[in-house]
N, C-alpha and C positions, 0 to 999 in steps of 0.2 A: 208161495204163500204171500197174500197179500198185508197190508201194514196192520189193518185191522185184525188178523188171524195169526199176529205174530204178537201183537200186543195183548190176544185171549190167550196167547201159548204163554206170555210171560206169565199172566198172573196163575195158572192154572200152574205152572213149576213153584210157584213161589207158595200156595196154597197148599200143597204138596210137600215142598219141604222144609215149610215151620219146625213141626217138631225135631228135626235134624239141624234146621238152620245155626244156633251157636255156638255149636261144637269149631265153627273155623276160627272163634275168637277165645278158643284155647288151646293152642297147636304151642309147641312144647320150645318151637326153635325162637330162641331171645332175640335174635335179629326182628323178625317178624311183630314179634310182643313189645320189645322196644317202641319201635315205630310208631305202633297201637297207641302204646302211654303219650306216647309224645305229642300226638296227633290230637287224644284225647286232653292232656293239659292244654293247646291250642285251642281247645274249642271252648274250653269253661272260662279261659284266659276272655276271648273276643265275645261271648255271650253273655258277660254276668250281667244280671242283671237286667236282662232281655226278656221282651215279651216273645219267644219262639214259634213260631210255623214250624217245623220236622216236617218233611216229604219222607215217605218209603220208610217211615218210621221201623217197620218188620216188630222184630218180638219185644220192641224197647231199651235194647241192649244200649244204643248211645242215650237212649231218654233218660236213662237209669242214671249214666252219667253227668245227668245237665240238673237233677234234679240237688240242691244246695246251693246252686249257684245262682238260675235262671228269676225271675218271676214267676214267669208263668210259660210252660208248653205242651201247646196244641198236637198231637201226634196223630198223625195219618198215616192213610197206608189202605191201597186199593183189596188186599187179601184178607178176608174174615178172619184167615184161620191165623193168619200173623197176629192181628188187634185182638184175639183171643189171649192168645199168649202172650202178648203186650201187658194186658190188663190182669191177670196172674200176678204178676208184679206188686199190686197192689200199692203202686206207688199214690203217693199223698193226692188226694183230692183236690185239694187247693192251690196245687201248684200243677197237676198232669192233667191232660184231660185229652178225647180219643173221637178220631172221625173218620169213620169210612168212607174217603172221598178218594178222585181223579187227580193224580199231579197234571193232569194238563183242563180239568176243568177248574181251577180255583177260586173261578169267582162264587162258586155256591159256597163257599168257608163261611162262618162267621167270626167276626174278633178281629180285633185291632193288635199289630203286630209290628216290632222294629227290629228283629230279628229272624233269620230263617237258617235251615240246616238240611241238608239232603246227601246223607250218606251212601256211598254205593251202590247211588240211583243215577247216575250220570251216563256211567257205558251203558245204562239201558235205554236211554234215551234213543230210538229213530233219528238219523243225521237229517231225513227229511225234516223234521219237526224240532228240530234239536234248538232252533233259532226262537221258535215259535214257545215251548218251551221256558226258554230264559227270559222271554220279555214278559211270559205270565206271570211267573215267578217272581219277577219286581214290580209289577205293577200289584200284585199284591200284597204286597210287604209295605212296597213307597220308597219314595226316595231316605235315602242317608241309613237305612235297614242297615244292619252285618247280617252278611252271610256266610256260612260255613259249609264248605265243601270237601268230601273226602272219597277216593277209591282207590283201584287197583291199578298198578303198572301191570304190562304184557310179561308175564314170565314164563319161558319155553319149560314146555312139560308140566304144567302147570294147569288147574281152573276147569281140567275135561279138555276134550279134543278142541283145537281150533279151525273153524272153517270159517271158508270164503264162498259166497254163490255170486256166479256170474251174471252180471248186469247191477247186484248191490253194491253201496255205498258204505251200506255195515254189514260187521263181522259177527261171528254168532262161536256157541260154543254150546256142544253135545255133553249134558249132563245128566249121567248116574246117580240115583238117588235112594236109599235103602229100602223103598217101597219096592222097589224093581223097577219103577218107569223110567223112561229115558226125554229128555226134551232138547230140542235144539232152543237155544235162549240168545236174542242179541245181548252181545258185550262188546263195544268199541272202546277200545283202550286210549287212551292220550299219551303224550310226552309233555313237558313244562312249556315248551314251545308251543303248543296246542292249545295249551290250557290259556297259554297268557293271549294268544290270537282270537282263540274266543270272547275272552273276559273282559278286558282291557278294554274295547270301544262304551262295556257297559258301566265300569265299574270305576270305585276313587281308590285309591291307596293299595291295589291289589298286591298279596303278599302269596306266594307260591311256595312251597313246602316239598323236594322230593326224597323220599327214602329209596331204598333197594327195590320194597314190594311196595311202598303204596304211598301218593301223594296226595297232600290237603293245603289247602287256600281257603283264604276270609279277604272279604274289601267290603266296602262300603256301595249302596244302590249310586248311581250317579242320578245327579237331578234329570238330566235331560230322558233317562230312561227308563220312565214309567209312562209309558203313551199307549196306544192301542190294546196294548197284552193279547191274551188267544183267543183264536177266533174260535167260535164251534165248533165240533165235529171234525172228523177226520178225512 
């Protein structure tokens, strides 16, 4: 499956399963929820007061959280059926607002922005494009932005089956969804080591966060890294 047919696979699981999708941010074990809360006071902590960009926004579940805090945020998210249920929420007008766009095309966004947020959109990112990616990402924001970022550690037995296909860079994971459909979905996991070799050449003041299941980080845009941002197409 080529890159393009892996990234119509994503959105088509994720379209799929909206209406199941936040049942994972009520699982019962306190280790897990802990984390959650913790990760979520980090983020209202580094954003108050921010004009936010949200990437992979999904059904709003962290927008929800930013709203008291923030100014104002923008929530995207390439799945209809997510920004459906996004806007259920019915969260304030004056402060939420909602766009069915590309995280890798950004420059069609409008609005001016010194803060951004992409939750549990990172392992989906293509390692090919992974680069490409994060310089769109700050050239959109601008320099001295906070960013906030948060996902998943690798946990065995965990997330659906783990596979590996021979000749790729990333790993994917076979997910069962109450519809009956099955997808194979890229998920590349990090460790803090990972995280900080990626970040670090981009980023000021990087601060890394790991729990058991799941890590989060915020820095600030580095000046020198708002230059070309993404190219077109794939």
């Amino acid at each position: 499956m080529d890159l393009r047919s892996r990234l119509s696979e994503l959105m088509r699981y994720y379209d799929r399963r909206a209406p199941e999708y936040e049942e994972l941010y009520y699982r019962t074990d306190p280790l897990r929820r802990g984390e959650l809360e913790r990760a979520a006071a980090t983020m209202r902590n580094c954003l108050e007061e921010r004009r936010v960009l949200e990437l992979a926004c999904g059904t709003g579940y962290w927008t929800e959280r930013l709203v008291g805090c923030v100014r104002s945020v923008l929530a995207v998210d390439s799945s209809s059926e997510m920004l459906s249920l996004a806007r259920r929420k019915k969260l304030p007008r004056d402060v939420v607002d909602y766009s069915l766009a590309d995280a890798y095309h950004l420059e069609s966004i409008n609005g001016e922005f010194d803060g951004g947020m992409a939750n549990f959109w990172l392992s989906h990112v293509p390692k090919s494009i992974l680069g490409r990616f994060v310089d769109g990402f700050h050239k959109r924001l601008g320099p001295g932005a906070v960013v906030f970022m948060m996902d998943n550690f690798q946990i065995a037995g965990y997330g659906g089956e783990f596979i590996r296909v021979a000749g790729s860079e990333d790993t994917f994971r076979r997910r069962e969804l109450q519809d009956g459909s099955s997808h194979e979905i890229i998920k590349n996991y990090y460790d803090e080591a990972e995280l900080r070799r990626l970040l670090s050449p981009h980023a000021d003041g990087l601060e890394v966060h790991a729990g058991e299941y799941y890590w989060w980080l915020n820095y600030r845009v580095a000046e020198k890294d708002v230059g070309s941002g993404v190219a077109s197409g794939f």
